[in-house]
C-alpha positions in Angstrom: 89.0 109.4 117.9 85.9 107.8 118.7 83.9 109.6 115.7 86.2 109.5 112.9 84.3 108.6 110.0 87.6 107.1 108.3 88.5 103.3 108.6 85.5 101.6 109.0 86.6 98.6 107.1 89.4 98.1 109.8 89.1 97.6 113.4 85.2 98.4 113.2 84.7 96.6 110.3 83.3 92.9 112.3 82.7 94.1 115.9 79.2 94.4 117.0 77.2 97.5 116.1 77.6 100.6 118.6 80.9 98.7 119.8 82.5 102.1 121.2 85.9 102.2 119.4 88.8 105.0 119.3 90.6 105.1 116.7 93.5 106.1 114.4 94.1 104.8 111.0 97.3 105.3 108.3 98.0 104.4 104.7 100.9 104.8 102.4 100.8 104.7 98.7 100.9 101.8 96.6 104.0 101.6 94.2 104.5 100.3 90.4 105.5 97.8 91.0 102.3 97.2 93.2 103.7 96.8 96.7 101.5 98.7 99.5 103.9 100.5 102.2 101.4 100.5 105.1 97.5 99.4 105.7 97.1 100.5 109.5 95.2 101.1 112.5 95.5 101.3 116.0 92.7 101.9 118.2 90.9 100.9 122.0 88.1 99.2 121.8 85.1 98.9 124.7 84.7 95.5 125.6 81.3 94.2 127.1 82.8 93.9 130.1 83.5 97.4 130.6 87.2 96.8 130.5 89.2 97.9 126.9 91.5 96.4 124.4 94.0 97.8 122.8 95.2 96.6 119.5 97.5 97.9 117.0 97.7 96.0 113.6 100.2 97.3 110.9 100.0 95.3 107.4 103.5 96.6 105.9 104.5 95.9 102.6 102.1 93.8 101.2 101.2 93.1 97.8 97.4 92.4 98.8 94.8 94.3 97.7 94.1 97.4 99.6 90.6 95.8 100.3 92.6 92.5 101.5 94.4 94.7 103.6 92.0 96.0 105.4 89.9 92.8 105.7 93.3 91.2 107.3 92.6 94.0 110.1 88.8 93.6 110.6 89.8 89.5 110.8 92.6 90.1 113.3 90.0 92.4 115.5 87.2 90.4 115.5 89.4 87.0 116.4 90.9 88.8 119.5 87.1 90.4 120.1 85.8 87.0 120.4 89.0 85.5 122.0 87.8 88.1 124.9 83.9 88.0 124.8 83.3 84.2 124.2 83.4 81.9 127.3 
């Protein structure tokens, strides 16, 4: 999980370069009536420290642009990132 090439806008998307993170991501279809199921992913992620976080961040039934979606992950990460790396 730590080389999948998929999700990169996700849990990645605003860590540091070379920040070792495993990974899983899932999508659903988006309907008519424009309504997006499920913009996920769930993943550990190395901390400088040596110590890991673990984050799961499911976005479920939205109406935001897949794009938004996934920026609403990579925000999430990178808030609890610095919540753990900033003194």
């Amino acid at each position: 999980m730590v080389s999948t090439s998929v999700g990169q806008n996700r849990i990645k998307a605003k860590l540091p370069t070379n920040t070792e993170v495993a990974h899983r991501t899932g999508s659903s279809f988006t309907n008519d009536a424009g309504l997006t199921g499920a913009i996920n992913d769930i993943g550990i992620v190395k901390l400088p420290n040596g110590k890991y976080l673990i984050i799961s961040i499911f976005v479920h039934n939205t109406t935001e642009k897949f794009k938004d979606g996934e920026e609403i992950i990579a925000d999430i990460t990178k808030a609890t990132w610095d919540n753990y790396t900033t003194k």
